[in-house]
Structures are given as structure tokens and as C-alpha cells.
C-alpha positions in Angstrom: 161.2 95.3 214.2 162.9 93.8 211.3 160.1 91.7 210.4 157.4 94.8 210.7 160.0 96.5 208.1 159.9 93.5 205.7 155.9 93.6 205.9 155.5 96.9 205.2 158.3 96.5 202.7 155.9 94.1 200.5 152.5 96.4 200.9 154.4 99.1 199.6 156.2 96.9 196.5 152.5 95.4 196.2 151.1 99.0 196.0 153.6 99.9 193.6 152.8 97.1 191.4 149.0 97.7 191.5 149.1 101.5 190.7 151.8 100.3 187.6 149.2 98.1 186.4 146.6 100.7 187.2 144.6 98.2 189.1 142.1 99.4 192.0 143.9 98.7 195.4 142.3 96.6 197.0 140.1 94.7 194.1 142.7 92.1 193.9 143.6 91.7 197.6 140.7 89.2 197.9 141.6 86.9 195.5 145.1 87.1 197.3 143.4 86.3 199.9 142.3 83.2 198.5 145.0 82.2 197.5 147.1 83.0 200.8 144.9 81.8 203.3 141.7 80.4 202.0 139.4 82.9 202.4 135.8 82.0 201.1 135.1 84.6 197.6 131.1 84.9 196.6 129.4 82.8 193.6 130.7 86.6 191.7 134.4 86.5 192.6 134.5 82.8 192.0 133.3 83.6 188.1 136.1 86.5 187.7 138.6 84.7 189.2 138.0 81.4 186.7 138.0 84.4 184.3 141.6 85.2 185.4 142.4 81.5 185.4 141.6 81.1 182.0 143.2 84.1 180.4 146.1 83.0 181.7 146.3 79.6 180.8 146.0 80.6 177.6 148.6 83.1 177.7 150.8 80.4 179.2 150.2 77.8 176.5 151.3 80.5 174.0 147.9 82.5 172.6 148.9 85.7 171.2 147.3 88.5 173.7 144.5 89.7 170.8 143.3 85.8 170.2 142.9 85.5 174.1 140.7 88.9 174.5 138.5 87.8 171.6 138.2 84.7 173.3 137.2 86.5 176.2 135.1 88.6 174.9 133.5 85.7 172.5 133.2 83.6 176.0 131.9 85.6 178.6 130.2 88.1 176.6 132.4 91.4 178.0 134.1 94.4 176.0 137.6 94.7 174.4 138.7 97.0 177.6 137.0 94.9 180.0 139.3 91.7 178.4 142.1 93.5 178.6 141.5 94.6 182.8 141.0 90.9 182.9 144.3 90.2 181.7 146.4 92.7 183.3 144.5 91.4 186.8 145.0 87.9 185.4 148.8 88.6 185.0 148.8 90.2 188.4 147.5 87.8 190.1 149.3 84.4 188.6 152.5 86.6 187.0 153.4 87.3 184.2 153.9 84.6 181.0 156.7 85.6 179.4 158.9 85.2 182.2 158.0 81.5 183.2 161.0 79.8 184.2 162.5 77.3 181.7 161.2 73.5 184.0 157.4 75.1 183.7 157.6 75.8 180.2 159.3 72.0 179.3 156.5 70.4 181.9 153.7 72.3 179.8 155.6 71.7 176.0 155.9 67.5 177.6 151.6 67.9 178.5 150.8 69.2 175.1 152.9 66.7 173.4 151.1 63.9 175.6 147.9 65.6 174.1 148.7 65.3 170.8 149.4 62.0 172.1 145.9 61.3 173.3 144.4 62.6 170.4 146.2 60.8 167.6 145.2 57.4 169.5 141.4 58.5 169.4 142.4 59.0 165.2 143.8 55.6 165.3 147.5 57.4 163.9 149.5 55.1 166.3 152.6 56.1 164.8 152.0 59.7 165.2 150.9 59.4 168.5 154.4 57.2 169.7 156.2 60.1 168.3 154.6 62.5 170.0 154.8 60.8 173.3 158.2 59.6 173.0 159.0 63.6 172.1 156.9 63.8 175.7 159.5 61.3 177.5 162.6 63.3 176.0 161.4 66.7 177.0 161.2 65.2 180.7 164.3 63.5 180.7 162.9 59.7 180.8 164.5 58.6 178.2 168.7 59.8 179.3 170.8 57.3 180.3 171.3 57.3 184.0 175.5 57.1 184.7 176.8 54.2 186.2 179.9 54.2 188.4 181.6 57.2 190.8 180.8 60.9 189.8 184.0 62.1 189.2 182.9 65.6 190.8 182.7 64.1 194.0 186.7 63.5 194.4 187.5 67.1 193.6 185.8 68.4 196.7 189.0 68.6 199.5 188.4 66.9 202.3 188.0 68.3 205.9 189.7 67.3 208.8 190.6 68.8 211.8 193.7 67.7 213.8 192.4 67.7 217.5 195.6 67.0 220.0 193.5 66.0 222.9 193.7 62.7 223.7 189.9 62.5 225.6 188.4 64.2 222.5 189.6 61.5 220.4 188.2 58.3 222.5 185.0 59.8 222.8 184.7 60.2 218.9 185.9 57.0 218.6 183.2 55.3 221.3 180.6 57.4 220.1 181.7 56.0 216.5 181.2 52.5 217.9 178.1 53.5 218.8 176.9 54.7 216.2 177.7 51.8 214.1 175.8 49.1 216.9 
């Protein structure tokens, strides 16, 4: 019963989102599809939903949201209000940018510095491109010192223990301790 409650909980939260968004209903529920379970989309749904991919890859690296619907529109050949559906679907579908949490932002700021990387070794800038991917290593945390020695953390946890004043309770945690150590 509980679980039917939480299930129909979700369609009608999902429902909610899609009329906020002013999406159709069920346009989207296909691609969620795909995403959910696998379900094969046509040579048509593949294209939109590379479409959605792309708009928001874009808005995830940092694009401002007009540079990314002229790129749309520039790309694939579409209308201003058909780039914007695309990335109000795009935002629905893979959420929304602005609220990525902090360790996917730092893995995508470490990638573009490794880019940077990349591409200053193809200019022959060597120097350039160590700083960039030492900047890289920093961001993921390769180049901190790794503490040596007892976390001090650990000894201000209390201890449990539990005074037991049956005798037969004690030998058998003490054999199966034996045990255990064999």
C-alpha cells in the first residue's frame, strides 16, 4: 500500500514539474524511458535527445543561456522558441545547471583544465600546459599530503561495552573469539 502511495506520489510531483515547465505530458516520458529502463527511441528521438544532450553540456560547462540557443539554432537549423523548448526539456530531463552539486562542478573545472592541458602541448607551450594540469591535480586533490599516524577523531568516539553477568555467555564469546582468530 505504502509503496503504491510513493508511486503515485512521484507521477503526480512529475506531473507538476512538467505542467511548471509547460512541457507536453508525456513527450518526455520516452526519453525517461530510456534512460530508466532501456527502451529503444526511433533514428528521430535519438537526434532530439543528442539535441538535449548538447544544450546541456553547454549549459553545464558555463555558456550563457542566449550563446547556447544561437548555437542551437546556428547547429540544427531550428527557431529561437524551438531552442528554448529544447532547453527547458533539456533541463528536464538531465536537471537543472545551476544547481550541480560542488564534486561535479570541481570534476568538470579539473577536465577543462586537463584540456587546456592537451591543447598547450599540441602549441608546444610546455610550461603552460604543466600549469594547467598541475592546477588539474589540485582541483582533484592529488597533490594533498596524505596524514600519517592515528586520526585523532577516532579516540573521541566512547567505547561500547556491555557488562553481561552470565557466565555461559562469556565462554561462548570467548571460544567463538578463538575461533574466529584460527
Amino acid at each position: 500500500m505504502l509503496a503504491k502511495k510513493n508511486q503515485m506520489a512521484k507521477k503526480s510531483a512529475l506531473a507538476k514539474v512538467k505542467n511548471k515547465l509547460q512541457l507536453d505530458e508525456h513527450k518526455m516520458d520516452k526519453f525517461l524511458a530510456y534512460y530508466h529502463n532501456g527502451t529503444v527511441l526511433s533514428d528521430d528521438d535519438m537526434s532530439m535527445l543528442e539535441k538535449y544532450r548538447k544544450a546541456w553540456s553547454w549549459l553545464s560547462r558555463g555558456k550563457q543561456f542566449d550563446v547556447v540557443i544561437s548555437i542551437l539554432m546556428k547547429e540544427y537549423g531550428v527557431q529561437e522558441r524551438q531552442a528554448r523548448y529544447i532547453i527547458t526539456e533539456a533541463t528536464f530531463l538531465h536537471g537543472n545547471t545551476s544547481q550541480l552539486d560542488k564534486a561535479g562542478k570541481k570534476v568538470a573545472s579539473a577536465n577543462f583544465q586537463r584540456l587546456l592541458a592537451n591543447l598547450a602541448m599540441i602549441d608546444r607551450q610546455y610550461e603552460t600546459a604543466s600549469r594547467a594540469w598541475e592546477k588539474a591535480d589540485r582541483m582533484e586533490g592529488l597533490l594533498d599530503e596524505e596524514a600519517v599516524g592515528h586520526d585523532p577523531e577516532n579516540f573521541l568516539k566512547p567505547g561500547k561495552f556491555v557488562f553481561i553477568n552470565n557466565v555461559n555467555i562469556l565462554k561462548q564469546n570467548i571460544k567463538q573469539q578463538l575461533e574466529d582468530d584460527e
